[in-house]
C-alpha positions in Angstrom: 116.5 126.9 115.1 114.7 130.3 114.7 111.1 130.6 113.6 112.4 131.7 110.0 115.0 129.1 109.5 112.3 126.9 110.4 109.8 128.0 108.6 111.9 128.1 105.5 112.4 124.3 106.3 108.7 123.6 106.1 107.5 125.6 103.3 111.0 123.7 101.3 109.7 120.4 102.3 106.0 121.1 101.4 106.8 121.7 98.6 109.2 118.7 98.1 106.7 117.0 99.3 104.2 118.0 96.5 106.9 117.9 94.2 107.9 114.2 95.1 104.6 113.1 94.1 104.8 114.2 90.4 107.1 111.2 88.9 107.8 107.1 90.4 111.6 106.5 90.4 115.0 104.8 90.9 117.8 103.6 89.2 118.7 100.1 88.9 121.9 98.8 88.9 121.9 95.5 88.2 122.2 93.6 84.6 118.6 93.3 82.6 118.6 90.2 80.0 117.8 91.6 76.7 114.8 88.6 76.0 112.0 89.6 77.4 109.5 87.5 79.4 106.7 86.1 77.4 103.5 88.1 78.1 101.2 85.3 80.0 103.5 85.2 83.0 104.2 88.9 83.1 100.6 88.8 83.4 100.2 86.3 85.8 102.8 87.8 87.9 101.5 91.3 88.2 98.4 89.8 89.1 100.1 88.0 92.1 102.0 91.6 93.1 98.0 93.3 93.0 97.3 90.4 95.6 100.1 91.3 97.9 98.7 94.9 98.7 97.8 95.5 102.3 94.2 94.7 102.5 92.8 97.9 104.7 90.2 100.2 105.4 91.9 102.7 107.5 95.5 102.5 107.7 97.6 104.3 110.7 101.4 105.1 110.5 104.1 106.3 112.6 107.4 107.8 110.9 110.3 109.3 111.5 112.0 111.2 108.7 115.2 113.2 107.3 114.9 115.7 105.0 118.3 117.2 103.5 119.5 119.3 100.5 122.5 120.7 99.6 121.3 124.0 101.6 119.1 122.5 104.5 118.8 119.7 106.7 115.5 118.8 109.1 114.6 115.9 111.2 110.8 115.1 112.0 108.5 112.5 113.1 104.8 112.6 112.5 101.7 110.4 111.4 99.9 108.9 108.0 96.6 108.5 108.1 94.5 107.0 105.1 91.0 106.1 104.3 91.0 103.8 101.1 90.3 105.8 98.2 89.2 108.6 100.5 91.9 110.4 101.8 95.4 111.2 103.2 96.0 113.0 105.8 100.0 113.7 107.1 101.6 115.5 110.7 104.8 116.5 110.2 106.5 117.2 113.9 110.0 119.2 113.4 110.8 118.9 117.3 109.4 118.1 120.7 106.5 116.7 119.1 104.6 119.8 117.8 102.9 119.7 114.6 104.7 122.6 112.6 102.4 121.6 109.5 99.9 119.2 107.9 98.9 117.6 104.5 95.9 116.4 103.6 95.1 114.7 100.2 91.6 113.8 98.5 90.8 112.7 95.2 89.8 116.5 94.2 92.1 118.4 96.7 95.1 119.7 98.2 95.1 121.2 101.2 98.2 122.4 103.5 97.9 124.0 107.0 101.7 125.3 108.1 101.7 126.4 112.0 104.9 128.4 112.0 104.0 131.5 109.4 100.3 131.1 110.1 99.1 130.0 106.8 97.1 127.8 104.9 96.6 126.2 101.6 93.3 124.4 99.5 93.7 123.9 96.3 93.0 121.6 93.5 95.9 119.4 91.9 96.5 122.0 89.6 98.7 123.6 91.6 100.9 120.6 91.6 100.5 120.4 88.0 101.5 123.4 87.9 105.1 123.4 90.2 105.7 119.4 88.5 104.7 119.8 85.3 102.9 116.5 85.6 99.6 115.3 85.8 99.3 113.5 88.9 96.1 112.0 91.1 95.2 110.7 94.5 95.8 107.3 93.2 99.2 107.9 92.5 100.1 109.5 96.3 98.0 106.6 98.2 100.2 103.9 95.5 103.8 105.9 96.7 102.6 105.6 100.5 101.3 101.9 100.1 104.5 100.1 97.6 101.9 99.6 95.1 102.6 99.8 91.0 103.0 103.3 89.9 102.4 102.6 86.4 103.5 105.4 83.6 100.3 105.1 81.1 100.7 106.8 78.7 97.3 106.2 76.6 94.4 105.5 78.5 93.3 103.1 75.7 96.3 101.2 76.1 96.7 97.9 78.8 99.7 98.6 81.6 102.0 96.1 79.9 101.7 97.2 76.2 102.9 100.6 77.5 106.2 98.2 79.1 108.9 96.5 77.9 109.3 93.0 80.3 112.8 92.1 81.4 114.3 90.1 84.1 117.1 88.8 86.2 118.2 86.1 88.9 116.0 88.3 91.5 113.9 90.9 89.3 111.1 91.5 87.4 111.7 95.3 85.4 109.3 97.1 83.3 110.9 99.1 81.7 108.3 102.0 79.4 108.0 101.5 76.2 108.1 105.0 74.2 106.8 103.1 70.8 103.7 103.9 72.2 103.6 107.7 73.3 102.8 110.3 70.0 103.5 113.3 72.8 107.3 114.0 71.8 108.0 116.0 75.4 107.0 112.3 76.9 108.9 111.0 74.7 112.0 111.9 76.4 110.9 110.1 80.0 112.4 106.6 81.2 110.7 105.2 83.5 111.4 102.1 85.2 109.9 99.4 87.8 111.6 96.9 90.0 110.1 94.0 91.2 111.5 91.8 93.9 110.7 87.9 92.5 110.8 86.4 95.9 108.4 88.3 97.8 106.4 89.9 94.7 106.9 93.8 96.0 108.1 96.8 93.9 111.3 98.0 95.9 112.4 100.9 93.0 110.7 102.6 91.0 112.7 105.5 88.7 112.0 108.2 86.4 114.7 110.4 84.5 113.5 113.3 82.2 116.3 114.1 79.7 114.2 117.0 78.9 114.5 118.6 82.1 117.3 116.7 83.3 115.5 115.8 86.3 115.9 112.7 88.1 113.6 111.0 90.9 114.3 108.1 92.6 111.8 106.1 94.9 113.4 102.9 96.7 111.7 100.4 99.3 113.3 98.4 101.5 113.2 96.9 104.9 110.1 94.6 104.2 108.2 93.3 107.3 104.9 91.2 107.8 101.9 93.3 108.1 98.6 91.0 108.3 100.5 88.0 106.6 101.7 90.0 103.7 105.1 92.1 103.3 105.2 95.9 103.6 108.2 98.0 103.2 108.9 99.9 106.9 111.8 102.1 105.0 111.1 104.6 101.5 113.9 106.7 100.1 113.2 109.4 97.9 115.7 111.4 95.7 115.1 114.2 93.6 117.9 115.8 91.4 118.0 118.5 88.6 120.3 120.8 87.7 119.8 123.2 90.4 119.6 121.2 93.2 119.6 117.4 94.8 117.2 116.8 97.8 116.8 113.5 99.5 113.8 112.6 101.9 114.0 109.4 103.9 110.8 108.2 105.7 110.9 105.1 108.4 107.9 104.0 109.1 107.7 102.6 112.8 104.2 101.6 113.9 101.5 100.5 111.7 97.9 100.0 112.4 95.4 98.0 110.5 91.4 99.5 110.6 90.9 101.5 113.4 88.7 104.4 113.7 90.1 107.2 112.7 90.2 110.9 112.3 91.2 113.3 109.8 91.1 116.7 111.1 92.2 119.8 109.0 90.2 123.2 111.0 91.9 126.1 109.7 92.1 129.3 112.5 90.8 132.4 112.3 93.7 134.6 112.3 95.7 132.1 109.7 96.1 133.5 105.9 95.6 132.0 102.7 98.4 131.2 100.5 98.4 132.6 96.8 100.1 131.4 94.2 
C-alpha cells in the first residue's frame, strides 16, 4: 500500500474514530414485552450492572482490528491505555507493527499525532462536536471502551431511568429512551436503545438511529471473558450508516492488564504540522 492510500486510510479512520464516539448503538432483534418492569427492580438491577465494571486504576489492552467501508478496507493491531477518569491513550499499527498514528483522550482534549503525512492534532471536543453534531465527553469514550451504560440524558435534572422506558424478555433487560421527556424537537427524533444481558448483568448492544439525519450507529459486545472475577467483553463491533456511506470497525481485544504502571506518551516532532480545521 502506498504512503497516500495509506494515509488516506488513517486520516478516514481518525476520523471514524472521532465520529464513532458521538452516539451508543445497535439494533435489537428480539421481541420486547409491552409491560414494563416495575421501577424498584429496574433500579436494583442497574445498580448490580454499576457493580460489574472492571475495578482498575490503569488498565492495558492489546487489539487487533478491521476497519472497512464501502471504499476502503485496513487491518491493524495496536494498544489502549487508560488512567481512570484521566485519560485514553490509543496506537494504532497498520503493518509490521509501526505506529502509523495515535489518540489520546482527556477530560478537556483531543489530541491526534498521524506519522504518515506528518501531522498533528490538539483540540478541544468541539471539534468533535463539530464533525458529530453531538455533544459528547471523556466519560462517554472511557464507558464505549469499558461496556459500561452509555446513558442518553437528556435533562440533567432528570434520574437515568425517568429518561427510559423499562422492557424485558426471557434473556434481556432494554431501555428503551423515553422522548416524553426531551422539549429539544431535533432530539426528539433519536431512538436510542440499551441491551442488557440478565444472566451475567453486562450491556452487549447499545443503538442509536437519528430519523433526522438518517444516521444509524450500532455498538455490539460480545465474547465475554473473566477479568478479575467479573466479565468483560474481549470483542466490540461498531457500525455506522447514513445515507452516504456504511463503515464498520471491529475491535478484538487480546490481552488485558489490570494496574500496572503506565505511560502515556504523546511528543509531537519538530518538523510535524498542525492540522486546521
Amino acid at each position: 500500500m502506498n504512503n497516500s492510500r495509506m494515509n488516506y486510510n488513517i486520516s478516514r479512520f481518525a476520523l471514524f474514530l472521532i465520529t464513532i464516539f458521538l452516539l451508543s448503538s445497535c439494533w435489537t432483534s428480539k421481541n420486547i414485552t409491552t409491560e414494563p418492569t416495575p421501577v424498584s427492580p429496574a433500579v436494583y438491577f442497574l445498580d448490580s450492572v454499576k457493580s460489574n465494571y472492571l475495578d482498575f486504576n490503569t488498565l492495558s489492552i492489546k487489539y487487533n482490528s478491521k476497519f472497512e467501508s464501502e471504499k476502503k478496507n485496513l487491518s491493524f493491531s495496536g494498544q489502549i491505555r487508560i488512567k481512570h477518569d484521566s485519560i485514553i491513550w490509543i496506537s494504532v499499527s497498520p503493518a509490521m507493527g509501526i505506529e502509523a498514528m495515535r489518540l489520546v483522550f482527556t477530560p478537556d482534549s483531543v489530541m491526534l499525532l498521524n506519522r504518515i503525512d506528518n501531522s498533528y492534532l490538539t483540540d478541544s471536543y468541539d471539534i468533535v462536536t463539530k464533525y458529530t453534531q453531538t455533544e459528547i465527553n471523556f466519560k462517554f469514550l472511557q464507558s464505549l471502551f469499558l461496556n459500561e451504560l452509555i446513558p442518553y440524558k437528556y435533562n440533567a435534572d432528570v434520574k437515568v431511568l425517568d429518561n427510559y422506558i423499562v422492557n424485558s424478555d426471557s434473556s434481556h433487560i432494554i431501555l428503551t429512551n423515553n422522548n416524553s421527556n426531551i422539549n429539544d424537537s431535533l432530539n426528539k427524533t433519536i431512538v436510542h436503545i440499551i441491551s442488557i444481558l440478565k444472566d451475567i448483568k453486562k450491556v452487549d448492544n447499545i443503538s442509536t438511529y437519528d430519523n433526522a439525519s438518517n444516521r444509524n450507529i450500532k455498538i455490539n459486545y460480545s465474547e465475554f471473558e473473566n477479568e478479575e472475577g467479573k466479565q468483560f467483553p474481549t470483542n466490540i463491533n461498531l457500525v455506522l450508516k447514513n445515507k452516504a456511506d456504511f463503515i464498520n470497525l471491529s475491535i478484538k481485544y487480546s490481552k488485558i492488564t489490570n494496574d500496572k504502571n503506565l505511560n502515556f506518551p504523546f511528543n509531537i516532532p519538530r518538523k510535524f504540522e498542525r492540522i486546521n480545521y
